[in-house]
N, C-alpha and C positions, 0 to 999 in steps of 0.2 A: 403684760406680765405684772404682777402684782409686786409691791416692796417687799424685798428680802432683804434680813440682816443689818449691816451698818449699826450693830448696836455701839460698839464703841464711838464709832464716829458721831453720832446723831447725841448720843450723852455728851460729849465734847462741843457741839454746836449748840446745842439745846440751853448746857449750862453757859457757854461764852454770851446767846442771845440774853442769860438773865440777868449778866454783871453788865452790858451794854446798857439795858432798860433800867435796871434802878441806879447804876454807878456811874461807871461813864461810857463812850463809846471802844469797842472793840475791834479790830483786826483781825482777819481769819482768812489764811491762805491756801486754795485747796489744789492740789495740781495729781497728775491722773495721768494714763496715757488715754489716750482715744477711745472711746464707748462703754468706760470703764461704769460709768453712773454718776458721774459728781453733778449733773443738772439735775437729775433725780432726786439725788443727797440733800442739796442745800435746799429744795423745793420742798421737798419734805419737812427739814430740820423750823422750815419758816411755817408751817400751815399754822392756820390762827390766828398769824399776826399782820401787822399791815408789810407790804411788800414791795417794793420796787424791783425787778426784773431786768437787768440793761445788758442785750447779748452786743456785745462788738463787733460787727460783723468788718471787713475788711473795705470801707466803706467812706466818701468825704467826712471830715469832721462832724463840718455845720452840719449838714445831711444827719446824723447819727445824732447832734446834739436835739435835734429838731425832734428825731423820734424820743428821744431819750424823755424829753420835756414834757411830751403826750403821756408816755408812761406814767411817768411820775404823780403827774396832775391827776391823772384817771385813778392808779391804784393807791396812794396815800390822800387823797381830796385834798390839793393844797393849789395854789394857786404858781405858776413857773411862770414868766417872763419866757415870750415870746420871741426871736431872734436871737436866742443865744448863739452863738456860733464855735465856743470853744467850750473843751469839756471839760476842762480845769475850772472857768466861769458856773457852769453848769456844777461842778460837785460841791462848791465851797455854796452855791445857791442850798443843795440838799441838807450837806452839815450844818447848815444855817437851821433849814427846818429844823431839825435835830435838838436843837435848842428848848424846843416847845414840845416837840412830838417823838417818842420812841419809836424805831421802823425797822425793818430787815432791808439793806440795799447788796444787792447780789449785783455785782458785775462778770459775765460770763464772757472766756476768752479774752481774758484781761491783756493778755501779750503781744493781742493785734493791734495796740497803740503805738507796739515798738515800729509798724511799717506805717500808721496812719501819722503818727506825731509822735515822737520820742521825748519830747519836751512835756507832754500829758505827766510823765514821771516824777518828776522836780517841782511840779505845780504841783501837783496833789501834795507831796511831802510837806510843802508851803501850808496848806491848807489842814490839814490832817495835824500836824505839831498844834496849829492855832484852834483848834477847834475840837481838839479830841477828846481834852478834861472837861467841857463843859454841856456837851451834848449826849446825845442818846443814838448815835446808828450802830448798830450790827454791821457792820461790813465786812463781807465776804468774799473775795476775788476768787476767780478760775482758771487754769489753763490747761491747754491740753499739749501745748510744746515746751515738754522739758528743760533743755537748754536755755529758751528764752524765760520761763520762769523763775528759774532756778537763779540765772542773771540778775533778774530784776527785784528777787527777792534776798540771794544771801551772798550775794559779790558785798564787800564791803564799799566799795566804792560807786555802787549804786546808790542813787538818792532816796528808796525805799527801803534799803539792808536795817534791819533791825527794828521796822516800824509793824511788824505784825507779829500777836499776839500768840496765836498759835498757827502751825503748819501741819496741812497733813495733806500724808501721801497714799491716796486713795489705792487699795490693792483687786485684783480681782478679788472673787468668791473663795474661801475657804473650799475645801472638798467635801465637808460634811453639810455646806448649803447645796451646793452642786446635788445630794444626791437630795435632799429637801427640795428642792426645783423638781428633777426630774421623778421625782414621787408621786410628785403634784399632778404634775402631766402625764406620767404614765405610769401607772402603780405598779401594772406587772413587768418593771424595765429591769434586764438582765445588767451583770455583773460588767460585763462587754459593751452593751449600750452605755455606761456610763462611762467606761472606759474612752467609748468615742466620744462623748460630750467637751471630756476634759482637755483628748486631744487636738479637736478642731477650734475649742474658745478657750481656751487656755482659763475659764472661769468669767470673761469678761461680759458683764450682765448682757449688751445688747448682742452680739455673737447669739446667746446662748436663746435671749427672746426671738433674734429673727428665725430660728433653727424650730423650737419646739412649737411657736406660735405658726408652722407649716407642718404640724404634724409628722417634724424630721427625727423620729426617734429612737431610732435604728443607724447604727453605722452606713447600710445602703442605702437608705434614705436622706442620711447627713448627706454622704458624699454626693449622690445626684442633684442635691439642691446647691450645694458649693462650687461644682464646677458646670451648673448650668449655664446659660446663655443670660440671662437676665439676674443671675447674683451678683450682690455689690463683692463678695466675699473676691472673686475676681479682679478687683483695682483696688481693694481695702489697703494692702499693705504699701503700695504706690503711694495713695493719699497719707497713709501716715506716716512713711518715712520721709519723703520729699516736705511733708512740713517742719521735719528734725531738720535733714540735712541741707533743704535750697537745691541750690541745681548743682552744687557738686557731688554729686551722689555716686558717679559711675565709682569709684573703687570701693565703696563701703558696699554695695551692690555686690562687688564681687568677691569681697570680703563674704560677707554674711551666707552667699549660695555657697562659697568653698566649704564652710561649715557647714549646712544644712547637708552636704552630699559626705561628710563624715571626715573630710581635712579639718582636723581641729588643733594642730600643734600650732606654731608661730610657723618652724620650718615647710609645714606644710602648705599651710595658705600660701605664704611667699613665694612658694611652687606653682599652685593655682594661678598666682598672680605674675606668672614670669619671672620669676626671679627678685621683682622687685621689695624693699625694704618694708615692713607693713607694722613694724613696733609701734609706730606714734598713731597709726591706723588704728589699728586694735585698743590702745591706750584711749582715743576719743570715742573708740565706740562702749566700751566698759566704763571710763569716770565722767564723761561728758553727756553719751547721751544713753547711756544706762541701758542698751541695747542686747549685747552678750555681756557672761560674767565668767572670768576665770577659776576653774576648777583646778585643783590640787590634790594630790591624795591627802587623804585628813594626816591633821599634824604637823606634815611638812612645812618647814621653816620657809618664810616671804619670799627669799630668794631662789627657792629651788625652782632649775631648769626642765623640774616635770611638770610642763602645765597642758593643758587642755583648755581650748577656750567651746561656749555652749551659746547658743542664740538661748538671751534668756525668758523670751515672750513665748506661748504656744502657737499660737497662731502663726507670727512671723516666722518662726522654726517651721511649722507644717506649710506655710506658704510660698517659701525660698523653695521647697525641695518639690515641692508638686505645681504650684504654679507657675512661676519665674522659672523652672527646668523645662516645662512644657509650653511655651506661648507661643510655639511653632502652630500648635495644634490648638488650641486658644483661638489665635489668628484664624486660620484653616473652617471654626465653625465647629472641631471633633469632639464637641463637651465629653460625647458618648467614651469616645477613645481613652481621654483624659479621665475620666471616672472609672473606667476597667485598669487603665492602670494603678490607680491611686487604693483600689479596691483591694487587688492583685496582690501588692506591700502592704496592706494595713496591717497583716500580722506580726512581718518582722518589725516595722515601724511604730506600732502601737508599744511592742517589748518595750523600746528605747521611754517610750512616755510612763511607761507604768512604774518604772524606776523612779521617776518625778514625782508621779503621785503619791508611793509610797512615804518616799522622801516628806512630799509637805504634811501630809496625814502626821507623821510623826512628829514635825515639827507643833502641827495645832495644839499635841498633848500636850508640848511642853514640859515635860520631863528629863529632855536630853540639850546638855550644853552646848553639842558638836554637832551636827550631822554631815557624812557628806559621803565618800566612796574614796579607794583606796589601789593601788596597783601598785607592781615593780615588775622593772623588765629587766632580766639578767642580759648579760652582753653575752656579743659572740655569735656565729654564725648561725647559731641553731637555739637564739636566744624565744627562753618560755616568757611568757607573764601572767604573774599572780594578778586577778583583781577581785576584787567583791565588791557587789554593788552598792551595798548600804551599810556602814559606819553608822553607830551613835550611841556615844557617851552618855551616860547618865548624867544628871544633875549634880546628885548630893552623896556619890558612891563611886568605889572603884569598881564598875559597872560597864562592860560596853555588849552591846545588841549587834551581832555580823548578821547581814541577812543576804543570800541569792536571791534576785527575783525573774520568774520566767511565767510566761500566759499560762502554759497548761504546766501545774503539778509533776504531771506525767515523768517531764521533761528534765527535772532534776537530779544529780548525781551525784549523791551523799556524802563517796568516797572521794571526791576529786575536788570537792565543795571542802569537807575536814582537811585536804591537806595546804588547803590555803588557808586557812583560818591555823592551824599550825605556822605557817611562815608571819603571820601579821602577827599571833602570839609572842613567836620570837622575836622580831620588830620591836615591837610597838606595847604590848600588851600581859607580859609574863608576869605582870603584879595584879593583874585586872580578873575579877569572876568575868566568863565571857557565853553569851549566852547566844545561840545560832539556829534560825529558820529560813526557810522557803518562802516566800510571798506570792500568790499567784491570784490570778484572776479572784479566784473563792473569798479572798481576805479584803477585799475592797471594801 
């Protein structure tokens, strides 16, 4: 698949590599979840100029330094000392070039030092303060595990907090590249075919290449290739959450499927979970490892006990509820089984996602301060509740935009739809012009 986007990002790199080359050496920290594109990015951001390339694989030091030194010699023409053995020797060798030679040095998966050698950290700090005003490297680090990044980069009491220049946090695709992609690949793609795009990669570049570059362009063709027998789609969320969490996984596991199967209060999960307590659960998987995000009706004050929490990745959300629910039949060999069911729900299931997409669509415009969705539930035995699905505030006006959103048009209920938007009026809203649509499939 071809480069898409990254325009902000790649203007940020591009000019960081200028003030490196003519000024002095730079820092740039790029962190991502998992197949997001940041090898891509920085690959890109460097074409033209000489390059260093160093992936860290989880690997002996020497061993790594040994290859590392091959690299380096091969792709800048500089001569390395052979037997290096440690890679703190090895970097202060580079920023030494540095001195002489302008260069891009990209180290990928920067966080697998924390299990190879944890002392790599405080050596480079060593080296990096001595060397930074006087040389020329672009230095770029990677990771793809949050928590140990995030560590190693802005805990203050880590020996590299505050030594990089800029930080960015690589995001999926916008919606408006999404349908740029899939335009690409399929010109005549329905309104629903993209809908499925969004909901199986949640926009995350390679997801989205291993899908269309099988000619999966159709919701039925997504799903058959997802729970075949031979897709990685299958153990993907395994592998990417077991590198967040290590091997204490089992209750964030069973956290995150409470939620996928639509337990989304505190009280509820804790249900799920036996009874057991899950606040500092749920607190590590929202500020730690940025996993779910707590939902509020808009407005509502920090402490209000109306919350909702949402698996906030796409994938991981459509992967808890369809594959982790089914691994009976996974196990068993029933891909077939597993794809009828998952077929069977994509229309109430997709509803839930188109909410989302609307959601980020409007945030791209940037027009709206707030966005979010909104509910109250009266008490009492025979308690109703109001919700709307999408809230958003205008910018620079007493402005808000209510919208219901449902797949087919058809299915909207104009009168029942105004008397809620009457109850958030009286709420919330009785100084505000207030302006109310339907969202459906058509409007994507």
């Amino acid at each position: 698949m071809k480069f898409y986007d990254r325009k902000n990002e790649l203007t940020l790199l591009q000019s960081t590599q200028q003030i490196a080359f003519s000024n002095h050496s730079q820092m740039t920290v790029l962190t991502g979840r998992r197949r997001v594109g940041k090898t891509k990015l920085m690959l890109k951001s460097c074409e033209g100029s000489p390059t260093a390339y160093l992936f860290v694989g989880r690997n002996n030091e020497a061993a790594l330094c040994r290859q590392f030194a091959e690299t380096a010699s091969r792709e800048l023409g500089v001569f390395m000392p052979q037997g290096i053995g440690s890679f703190v020797e090895l970097f202060e060798q580079l920023m030494s070039i540095g001195r002489h030679q302008a260069f891009n040095l990209i180290i990928d998966e920067f966080q697998e030092f924390f299990y190879i050698n944890e002392s790599v950290y405080s050596g480079m700090q060593d080296v990096w303060d001595r060397y930074k005003d006087t040389t020329h490297v672009n230095l770029i680090v990677s990771g793809s595990v949050y928590t140990l990044m995030h560590r190693i980069f802005m805990e203050y009491k880590e020996p590299l907090y505050g030594r990089a220049d800029s930080i960015i946090k690589l995001q999926p695709f916008a919606t408006s590249v999404l349908k740029e992609i899939l335009a690409d690949h399929a010109p005549e793609y329905s309104n629903d075919d993209l809908l499925a795009l969004y909901t199986f990669t949640g926009g995350v570049p390679k997801y989205i290449e291993i899908l269309l570059d099988r000619g999966c362009y159709t919701m039925e063709k997504m799903v058959d290739y997802i729970t075949s027998g031979n897709s990685i789609f299958l153990e993907e969320g395994n592998i990417l959450l077991i590198q967040e969490f290590g091997k204490k996984y089992g209750n964030y596991y069973a956290i995150l499927s409470a939620i996928a199967s639509g337990r989304n209060t505190a009280s509820e999960i804790s249900d799920a979970m036996g009874g057991s307590s899950v606040g500092g659960l749920l607190q590590r998987l929202e500020a730690d490892y940025d996993i779910i995000a707590k939902k509020r009706p808009i407005l509502a004050k920090e402490g209000t006990q109306t919350v909702r929490y949402e698996i906030a990745d796409n994938f991981l959300r459509f992967w808890f509820r369809y594959i982790v629910k089914n691994q009976d039949l996974i196990q068993s060999g029933m891909h077939a089984a597993l794809a009828k069911i998952t077929k069977d729900d994509y229309s109430t299931y997709s509803g839930l996602t188109l909410e989302r997409y609307f959601r980020e669509q409007l945030r791209e415009q940037q027009l709206y301060r707030n966005i979010g969705s909104w509910w109250e539930t009266s008490k009492g035995k025979d308690a109703a509740q109001n919700e709307i699905d999408i809230v958003a505030i205008h910018l620079n006006e007493k402005r808000v935009l209510l919208a219901e959103v449902k797949r087919q048009r058809k299915n909207f209920k104009p009168e029942a739809f105004m008397e809620k938007v009457e109850a958030i009026r009286t709420k919330l809203f009785f100084k505000y012009k207030i302006d109310t649509t339907c969202l459906s499939l058509e409007d994507m």
